[in-house]
Structures are given as structure tokens and as C-alpha cells.
C-alpha positions as CSV (number, residue, x, y, z in Angstrom):
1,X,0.0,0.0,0.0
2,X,1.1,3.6,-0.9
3,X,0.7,6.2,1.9
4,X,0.9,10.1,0.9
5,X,3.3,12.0,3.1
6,X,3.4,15.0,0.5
7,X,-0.1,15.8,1.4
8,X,0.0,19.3,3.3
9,X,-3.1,19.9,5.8
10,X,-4.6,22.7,6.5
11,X,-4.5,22.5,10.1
12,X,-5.6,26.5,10.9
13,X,-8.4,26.9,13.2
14,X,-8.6,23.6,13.8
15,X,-8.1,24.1,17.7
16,X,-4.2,22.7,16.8
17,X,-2.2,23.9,20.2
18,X,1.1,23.3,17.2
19,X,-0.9,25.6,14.6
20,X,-2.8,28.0,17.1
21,X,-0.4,30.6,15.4
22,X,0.1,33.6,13.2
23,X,-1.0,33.1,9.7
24,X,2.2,34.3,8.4
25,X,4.1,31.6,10.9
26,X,5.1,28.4,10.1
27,X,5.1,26.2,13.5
28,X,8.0,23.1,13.9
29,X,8.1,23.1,17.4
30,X,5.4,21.0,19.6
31,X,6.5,16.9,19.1
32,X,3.2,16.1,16.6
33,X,3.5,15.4,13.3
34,X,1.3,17.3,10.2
35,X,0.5,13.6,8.9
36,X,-3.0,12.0,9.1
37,X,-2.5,8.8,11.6
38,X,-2.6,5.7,9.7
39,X,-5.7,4.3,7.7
40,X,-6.5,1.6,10.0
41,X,-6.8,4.2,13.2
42,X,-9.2,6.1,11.4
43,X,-11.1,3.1,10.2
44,X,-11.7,2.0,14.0
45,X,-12.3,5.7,14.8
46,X,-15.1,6.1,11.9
47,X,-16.6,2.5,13.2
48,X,-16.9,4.2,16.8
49,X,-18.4,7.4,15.5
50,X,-20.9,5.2,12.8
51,X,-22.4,3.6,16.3
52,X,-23.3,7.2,17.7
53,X,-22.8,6.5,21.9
54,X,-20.2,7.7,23.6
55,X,-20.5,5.8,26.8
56,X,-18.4,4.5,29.5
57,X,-15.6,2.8,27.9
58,X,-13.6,-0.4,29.5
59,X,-10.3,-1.6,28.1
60,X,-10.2,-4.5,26.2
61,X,-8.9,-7.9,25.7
62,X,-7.9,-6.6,21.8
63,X,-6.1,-3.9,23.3
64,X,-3.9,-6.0,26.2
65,X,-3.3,-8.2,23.1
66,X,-2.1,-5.7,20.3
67,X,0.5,-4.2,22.8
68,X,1.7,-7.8,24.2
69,X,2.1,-8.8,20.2
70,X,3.3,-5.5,19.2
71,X,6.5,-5.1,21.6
72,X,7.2,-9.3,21.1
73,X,7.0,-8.8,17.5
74,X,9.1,-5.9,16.6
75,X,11.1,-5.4,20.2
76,X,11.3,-8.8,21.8
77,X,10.1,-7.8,24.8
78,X,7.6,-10.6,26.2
79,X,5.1,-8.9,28.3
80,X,2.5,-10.2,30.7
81,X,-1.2,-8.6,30.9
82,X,-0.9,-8.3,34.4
83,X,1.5,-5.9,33.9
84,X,0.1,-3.1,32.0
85,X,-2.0,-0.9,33.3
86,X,-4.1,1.7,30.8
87,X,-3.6,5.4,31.7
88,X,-4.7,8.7,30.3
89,X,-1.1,9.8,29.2
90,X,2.6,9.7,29.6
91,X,2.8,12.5,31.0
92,X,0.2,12.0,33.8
93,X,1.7,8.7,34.5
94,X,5.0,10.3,34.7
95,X,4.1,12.9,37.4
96,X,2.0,10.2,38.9
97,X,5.0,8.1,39.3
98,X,7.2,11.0,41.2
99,X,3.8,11.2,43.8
100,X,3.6,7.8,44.2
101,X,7.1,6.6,44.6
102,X,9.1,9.2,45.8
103,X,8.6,11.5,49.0
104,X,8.6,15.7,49.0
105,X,12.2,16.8,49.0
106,X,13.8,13.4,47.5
107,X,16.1,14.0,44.3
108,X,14.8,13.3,40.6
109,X,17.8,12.2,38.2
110,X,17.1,13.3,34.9
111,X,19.8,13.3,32.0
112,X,20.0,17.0,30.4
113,X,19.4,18.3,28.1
114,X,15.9,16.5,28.0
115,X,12.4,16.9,27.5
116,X,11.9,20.0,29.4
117,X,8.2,18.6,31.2
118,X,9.9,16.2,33.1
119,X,11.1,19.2,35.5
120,X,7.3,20.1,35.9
121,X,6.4,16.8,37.2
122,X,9.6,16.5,39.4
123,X,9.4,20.5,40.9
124,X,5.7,21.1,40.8
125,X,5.3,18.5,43.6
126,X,8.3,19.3,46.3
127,X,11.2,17.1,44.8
128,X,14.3,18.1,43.5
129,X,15.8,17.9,39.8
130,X,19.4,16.5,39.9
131,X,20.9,17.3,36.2
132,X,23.0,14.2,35.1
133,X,24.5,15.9,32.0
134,X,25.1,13.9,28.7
135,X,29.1,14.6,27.9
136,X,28.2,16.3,24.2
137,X,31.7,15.3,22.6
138,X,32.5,15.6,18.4
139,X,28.8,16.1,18.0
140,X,27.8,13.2,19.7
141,X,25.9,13.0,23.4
142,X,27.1,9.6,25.7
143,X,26.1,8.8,29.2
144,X,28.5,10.7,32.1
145,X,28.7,7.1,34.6
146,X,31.0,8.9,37.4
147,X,28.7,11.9,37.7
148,X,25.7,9.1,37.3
149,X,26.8,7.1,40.4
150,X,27.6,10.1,42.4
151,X,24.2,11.5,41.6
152,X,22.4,8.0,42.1
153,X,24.4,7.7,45.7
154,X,22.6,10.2,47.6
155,X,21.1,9.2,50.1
156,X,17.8,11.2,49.4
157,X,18.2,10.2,45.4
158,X,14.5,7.5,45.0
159,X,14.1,7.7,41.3
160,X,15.6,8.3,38.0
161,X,14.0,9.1,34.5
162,X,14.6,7.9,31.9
163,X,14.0,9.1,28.5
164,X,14.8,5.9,25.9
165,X,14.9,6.7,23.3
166,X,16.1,10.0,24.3
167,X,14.4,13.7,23.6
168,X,15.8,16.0,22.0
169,X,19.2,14.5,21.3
170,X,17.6,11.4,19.4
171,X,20.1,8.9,21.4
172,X,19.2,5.4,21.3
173,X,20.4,3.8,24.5
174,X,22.4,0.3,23.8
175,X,22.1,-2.5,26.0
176,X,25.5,-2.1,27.9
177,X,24.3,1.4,28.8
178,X,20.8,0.7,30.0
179,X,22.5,-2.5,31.8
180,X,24.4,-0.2,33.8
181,X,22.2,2.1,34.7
182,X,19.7,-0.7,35.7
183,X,22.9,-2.2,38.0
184,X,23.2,1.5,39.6
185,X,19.7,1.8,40.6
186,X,19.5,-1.4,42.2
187,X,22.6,-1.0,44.1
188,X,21.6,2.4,45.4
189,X,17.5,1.7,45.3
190,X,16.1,3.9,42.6
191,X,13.1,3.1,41.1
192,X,13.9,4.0,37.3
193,X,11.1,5.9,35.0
194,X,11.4,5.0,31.6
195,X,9.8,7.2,29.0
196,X,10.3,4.9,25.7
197,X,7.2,6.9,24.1
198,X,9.3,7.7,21.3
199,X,10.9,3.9,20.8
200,X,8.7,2.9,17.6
201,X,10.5,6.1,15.9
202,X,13.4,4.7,15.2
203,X,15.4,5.4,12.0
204,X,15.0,2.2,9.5
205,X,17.7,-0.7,10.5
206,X,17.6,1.0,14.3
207,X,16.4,-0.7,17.3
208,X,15.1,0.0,20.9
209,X,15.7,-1.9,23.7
210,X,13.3,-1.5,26.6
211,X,15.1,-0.6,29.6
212,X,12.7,-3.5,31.0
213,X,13.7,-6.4,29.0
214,X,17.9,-5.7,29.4
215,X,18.3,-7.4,32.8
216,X,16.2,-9.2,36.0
217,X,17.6,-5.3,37.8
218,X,16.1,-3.4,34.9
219,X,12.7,-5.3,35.5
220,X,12.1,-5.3,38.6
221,X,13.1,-1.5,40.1
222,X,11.2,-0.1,36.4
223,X,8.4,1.3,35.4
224,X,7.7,2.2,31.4
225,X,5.2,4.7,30.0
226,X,4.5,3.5,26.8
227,X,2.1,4.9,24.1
228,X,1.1,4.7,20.5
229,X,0.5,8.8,20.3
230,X,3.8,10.2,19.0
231,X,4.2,7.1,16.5
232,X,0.6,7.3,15.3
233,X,0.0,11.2,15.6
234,X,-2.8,10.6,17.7
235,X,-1.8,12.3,21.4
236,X,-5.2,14.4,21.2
237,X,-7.1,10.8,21.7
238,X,-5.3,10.4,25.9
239,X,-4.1,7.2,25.3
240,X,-1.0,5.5,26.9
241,X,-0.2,2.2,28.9
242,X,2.4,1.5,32.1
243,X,4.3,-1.3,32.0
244,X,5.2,-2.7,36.0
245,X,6.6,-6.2,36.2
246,X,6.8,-5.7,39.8
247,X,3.9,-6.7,41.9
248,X,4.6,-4.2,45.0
249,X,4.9,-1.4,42.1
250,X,2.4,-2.1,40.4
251,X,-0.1,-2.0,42.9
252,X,1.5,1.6,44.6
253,X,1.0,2.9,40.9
254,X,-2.5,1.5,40.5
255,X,-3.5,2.9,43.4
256,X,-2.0,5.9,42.3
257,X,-3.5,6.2,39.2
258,X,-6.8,5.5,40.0
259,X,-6.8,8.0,42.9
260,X,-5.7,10.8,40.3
261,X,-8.7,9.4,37.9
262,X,-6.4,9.3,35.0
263,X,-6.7,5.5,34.1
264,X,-10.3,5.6,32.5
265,X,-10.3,5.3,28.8
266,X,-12.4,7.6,26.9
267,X,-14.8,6.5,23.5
268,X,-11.5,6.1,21.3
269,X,-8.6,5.6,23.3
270,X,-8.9,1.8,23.7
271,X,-9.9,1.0,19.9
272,X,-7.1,3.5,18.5
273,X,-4.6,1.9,19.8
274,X,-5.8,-1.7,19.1
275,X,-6.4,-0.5,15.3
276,X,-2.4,1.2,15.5
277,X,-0.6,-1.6,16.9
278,X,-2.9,-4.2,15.3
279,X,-3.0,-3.2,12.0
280,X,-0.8,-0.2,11.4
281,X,2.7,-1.9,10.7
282,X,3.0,-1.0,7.0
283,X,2.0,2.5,7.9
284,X,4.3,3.1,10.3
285,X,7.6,1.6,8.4
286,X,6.8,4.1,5.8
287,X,6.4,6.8,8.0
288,X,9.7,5.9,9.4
289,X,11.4,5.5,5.6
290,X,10.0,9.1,5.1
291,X,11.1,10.7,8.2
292,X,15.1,9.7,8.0
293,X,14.6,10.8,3.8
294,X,13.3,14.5,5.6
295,X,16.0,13.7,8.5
296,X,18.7,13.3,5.5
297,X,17.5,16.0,3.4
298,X,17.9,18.8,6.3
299,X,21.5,17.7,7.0
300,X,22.3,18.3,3.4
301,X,20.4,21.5,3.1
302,X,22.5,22.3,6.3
303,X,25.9,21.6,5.5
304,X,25.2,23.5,2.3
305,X,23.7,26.5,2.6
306,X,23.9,26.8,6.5
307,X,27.0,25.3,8.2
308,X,27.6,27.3,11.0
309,X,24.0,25.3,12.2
310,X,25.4,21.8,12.6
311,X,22.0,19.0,13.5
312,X,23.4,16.6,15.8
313,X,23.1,13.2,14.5
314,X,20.1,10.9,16.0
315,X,18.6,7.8,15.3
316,X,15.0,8.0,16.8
317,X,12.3,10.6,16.8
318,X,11.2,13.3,14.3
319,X,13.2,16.3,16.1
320,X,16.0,17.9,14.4
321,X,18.7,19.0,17.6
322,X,20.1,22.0,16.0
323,X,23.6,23.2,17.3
324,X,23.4,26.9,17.2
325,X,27.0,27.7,18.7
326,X,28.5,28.8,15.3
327,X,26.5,31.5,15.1
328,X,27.0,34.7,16.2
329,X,25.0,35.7,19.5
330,X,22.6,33.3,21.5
331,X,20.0,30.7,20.8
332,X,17.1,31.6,22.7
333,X,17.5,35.1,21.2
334,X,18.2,33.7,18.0
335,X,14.8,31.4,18.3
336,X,12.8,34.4,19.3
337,X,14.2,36.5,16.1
338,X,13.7,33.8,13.8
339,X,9.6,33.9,14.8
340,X,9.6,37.3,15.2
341,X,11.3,38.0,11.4
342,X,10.7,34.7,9.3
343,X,7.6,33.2,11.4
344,X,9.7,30.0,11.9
345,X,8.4,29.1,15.4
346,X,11.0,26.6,17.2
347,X,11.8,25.1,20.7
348,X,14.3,26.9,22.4
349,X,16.9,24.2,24.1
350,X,17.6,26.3,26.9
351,X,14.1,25.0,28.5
352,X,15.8,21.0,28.0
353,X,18.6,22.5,30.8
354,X,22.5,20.4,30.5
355,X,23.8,22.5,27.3
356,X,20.7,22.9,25.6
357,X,21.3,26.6,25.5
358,X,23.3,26.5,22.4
359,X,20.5,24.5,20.9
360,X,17.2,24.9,19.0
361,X,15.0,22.1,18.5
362,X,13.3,21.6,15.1
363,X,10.0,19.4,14.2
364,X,11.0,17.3,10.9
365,X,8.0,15.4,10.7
366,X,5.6,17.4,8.1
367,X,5.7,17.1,4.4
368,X,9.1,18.3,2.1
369,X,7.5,21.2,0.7
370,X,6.6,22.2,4.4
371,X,10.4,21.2,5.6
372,X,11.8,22.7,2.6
373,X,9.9,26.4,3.5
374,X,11.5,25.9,7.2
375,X,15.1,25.2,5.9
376,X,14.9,28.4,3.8
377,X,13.3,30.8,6.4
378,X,16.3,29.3,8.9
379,X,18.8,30.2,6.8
380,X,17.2,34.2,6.0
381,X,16.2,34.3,9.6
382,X,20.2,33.0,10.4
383,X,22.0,35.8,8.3
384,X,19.3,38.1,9.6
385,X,20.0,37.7,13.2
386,X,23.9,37.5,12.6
387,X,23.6,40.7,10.9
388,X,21.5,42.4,13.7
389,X,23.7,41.3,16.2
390,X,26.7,42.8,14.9
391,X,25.0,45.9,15.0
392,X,24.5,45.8,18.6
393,X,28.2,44.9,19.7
């Protein structure tokens, strides 16, 4: 089957948080993508909507089953129903997590520059962030172990999360590295958090692990948010599972979860994902050929026409990690020119903390006309700001 990627969408006043913009603005910021979700989701959404009641909804047997099949199949993980619990979203079972397993004033390790909510759920409740900054050597981000351990060794340090695949920098964790980590925790008792919502993003030939399946220590201090909204473009429908192997885990967390009423399903979150992991496959390898041929296309247009803007090379996700520290001036101003005199609306990597403040983070996953209109307002907005900001020394 042939899938249209080209298509541009008019998504203007459609109640879009990405496209609640200008009309002269072009937005490649918030992590969705400007694709329709795959054939089969909106299939099983048009069934639902043909029936006409929007009742109470329970989770199924089809969805336990297309997740258990889905991460055997393409990840060899071998999950057991028991272990998954259905939950609104990542986020929510993120910050749920912090409530549930960690006390007011304990220590969060986070690895920075990462996805800049994560300090929400960990500061908005009493606990403390501790920054274990990714060494970013030759272009390339790797794990810092020494200041890991030391981080993991206080005393008051009761969870780490983890963001595997990694967001912004598009790291995929090996197996040696995520067996470490899950031999640190244990020794020091950290309950690790492992965001792997971005894991079926990979580029073509690259694969996950889940930080779960590496080692008996990975299992059994972990808990996984898991979701088919980023792969599938479908975040507006709340969907998302938690993965706990551990029974005394599991049942803090389900308690958890119920008490914050965030693991009720609404009319389509249940039969989405089902349709996604069941029958969305071919879909989804296409998407993936298409985003490393957009991923591929902006590090040419770069090293051409814009090489003082070097992308950091990444193997998972649709976000382009710009390195900003060749030109002149800084990056958060820099973002905030580049909206204010091109309409090119970016994240600004100074809210991902570690070095992010050198960095500007870039949405590739839209059409090549779109990308191609983003590129080109970069590099005007670039020489623009480089300009301006000679002026003011």
C-alpha cells in the first residue's frame, strides 16, 4: 500500500495547540507530526463514530493483546497482561509516578538536556531535579557514569527518569548502557522511569531496547510509560499504557493512578490503539522510511547552505537537535528573532537545561515542501540575526 506524506493539511483553526499561530508563521516546534494517523486508526475511529454513543468505555482484551504482540514482535520484549495498566497519558503517568514513589524533597535524576516537562512533574510536587548531563563530545551526546553514580548515591536520590529513546538529542540507549544504569539503581534503590514513548520512531535498521527487558535489575526496580500517540499522531485521543513487572509497584502505581482518575479510557482511546498496533505496521515503516529521507534531506540542506548550524546526528524521533553555537549571539535570542522576522516558530533548548542553551530544537515530521519552507526561512532568519547582532556589539 502507498501512503501520501506529501499531502500538506490545512490545520488553521482547527483548535491545533502546534498551529494555534500567526497566519504568516510556520510552526516546527510541539512533538506532533502534520500527517493524518494511519488508515486503520481512522477506520476503527469512523466505526466508533458510525455507532453514535459515547459511553463509558472499559479496556479491552484486543487492546492488552495488540501491545503484548506488538512489543514481542518488533522489540522482543515478552510482556505479561498483568502488567500493564491503561492510563490517560505519559505525561500524567509520569508525574503520577514522582507522587507515588518518591517523598517531598527526595532527588529526581534526569539526564539534560531532556524533555523539558519532566522538570514540571519532578518541581511542581516538592522534589528536587538532579541534572546528570550527557558529555556532548565531536557532536555526539554519551552517558556521564561517574557523575551518574555520584548522583544516584545520595542518600535522598529515590528515582531516576529515563527518557529511551532520548528527547531531544535522538540517542538510542544500547544495551550495555541501560544495563548499567539498571545495576546502579538497584545497588543504590532507585526506582527508574522509563519514557520509551518515542521507541517505535526509530530510524530504518535502528532498534530500541526496553530498559525492562535488558536485565532481572532493569525489571524489577522499572516502570515504562508507553504509548502509540507520538508514532501514530494521535496524542489528542489520551491514550497511553504503564508497564510494571513488579507486583509491589504495580499495585503503589495502581492505586496511584486510580486516585488521580487518570486511568479511565475515553470513547476512542482503547480501539485506536488496538487499530495502531494491530494493523498499522506498513503505515508506520513508511512513516519511518519518510522521516530519515526529511531527517537526511535537512542535514544536506545544512551543510550546504547553512553550516555554521550543525544537526546533531540521532537515530529515533522526528526532532531535528540544531547546534546553534556557530552563530553569532545566542540561541534563545536567535529562536525568538527567527519567529519574530521569518515566522519560523521553534523550541528553544535552553528549557531541556544540561547545554541545551546553544541548541534549538526543530519538528521534521511534516511534508518536504513544508520542511523545505522551514530550511529556507532558517537560513534568511540565520544571516538576519547574525547581521542584527553585529550591530548591537
Amino acid at each position: 500500500m502507498q501512503f501520501d506524506f506529501d499531502r500538506i493539511t490545512d490545520r488553521r483553526n482547527t483548535g491545533s495547540l502546534k498551529w494555534d499561530a500567526a497566519e504568516a508563521e510556520l510552526p516546527m516546534w510541539v512533538a506532533d507530526m502534520d500527517f493524518q494517523t494511519a488508515p486503520a486508526v481512522l477506520d476503527a475511529l469512523q466505526h466508533k463514530l458510525q455507532n453514535g454513543i459515547f459511553g463509558y468505555s472499559i479496556v479491552t482484551e484486543e487492546w492488552y493483546q495488540s501491545i503484548i504482540s506488538w512489543w514481542n514482535r518488533r522489540h522482543g520484549f515478552r510482556m505479561q497482561k498483568e502488567w500493564l495498566i491503561f492510563c490517560t497519558g505519559v505525561v500524567p503517568a509520569v508525574t503520577c509516578a514522582v507522587k507515588r514513589m518518591t517523598n517531598v524533597g527526595d532527588n529526581v535524576v534526569v539526564q539534560t538536556p531532556v524533555y523539558d516537562i519532566f522538570f514540571h512533574s519532578i518541581e511542581n510536587h516538592g522534589r528536587h531535579v538532579l541534572e546528570n548531563r550527557l558529555k556532548y563530545e565531536g557532536g555526539e551526546y554519551i552517558i556521564n557514569f561517574d557523575d551518574l553514580e555520584q548522583k544516584l548515591a545520595d542518600p535522598l536520590t529515590t528515582m531516576m527518569i529515563l527518557c529511551n529513546p532520548h528527547n531531544p538529542t535522538g540517542n538510542i540507549w544500547s544495551r550495555q548502557d541501560l544495563e548499567r544504569i539498571g545495576e546502579l539503581c538497584r545497588r543504590y534503590h532507585v526506582t527508574v522511569l522509563a519514557d520509551e514513548i518515542h521507541c517505535d520512531l526509530t530510524s530504518p535498521g535502528c532498534d530500541y531496547v526496553p530498559f525492562a527487558s535488558v536485565s532481572e535489575s532493569c525489571r524489577e526496580s522499572s516502570i515504562t510509560c508507553i504509548s502509540a500517540t507520538k508514532a501514530f499522531n494521535m496524542a489528542g485521543l489520551q491514550t497511553a499504557a504503564v508497564v510494571i513487572p513488579d507486583e509491589r509497584i504495580r499495585n503503589i502505581m495502581l492505586r496511584g493512578l486510580n486516585a488521580d482518575e487518570i486511568a479511565e479510557p475515553n470513547s476512542f482511546a482503547v480501539d485506536s490503539v488496538a487499530a495502531a498496533f494491530g494493523e498499522g505496521e506498513e503505515w508506520l515503516d513508511a512513516l519511518r522510511e519518510y522521516l530519515a529521507e526529511n531527517r537526511r534531506y535537512a542535514a544536506a540542506f545544512l551543510q550546504k547552505e547553512l553550516p555554521q548550524v550543525k544537526p546533531v546526528d540521532s537515530k529515533a524521533t522526528y526532532l531535528l537537535w540544531l547546534d546553534c553555537t556557530g552563530v553569532l549571539g545566542d540561541a534563545a535570542e536567535l529562536g525568538q528573532f527567527l519567529r519574530r522576522e521569518t515566522g519560523l516558530y521553534l523550541s528553544a533548548g535552553i528549557s531541556y537545561r544540561g547545554n541545551g542553551i546553544r541548541f534549538l530544537r526543530m519538528n521534521l515530521a511534516c511534508p518536504r515542501e513544508r520542511l523545505t519552507e522551514g530550511l529556507n526561512r532558517l537560513k534568511k532568519g540565520v544571516a538576519a540575526y547574525e547581521n542584527w547582532a553585529v550591530k548591537q556589539c
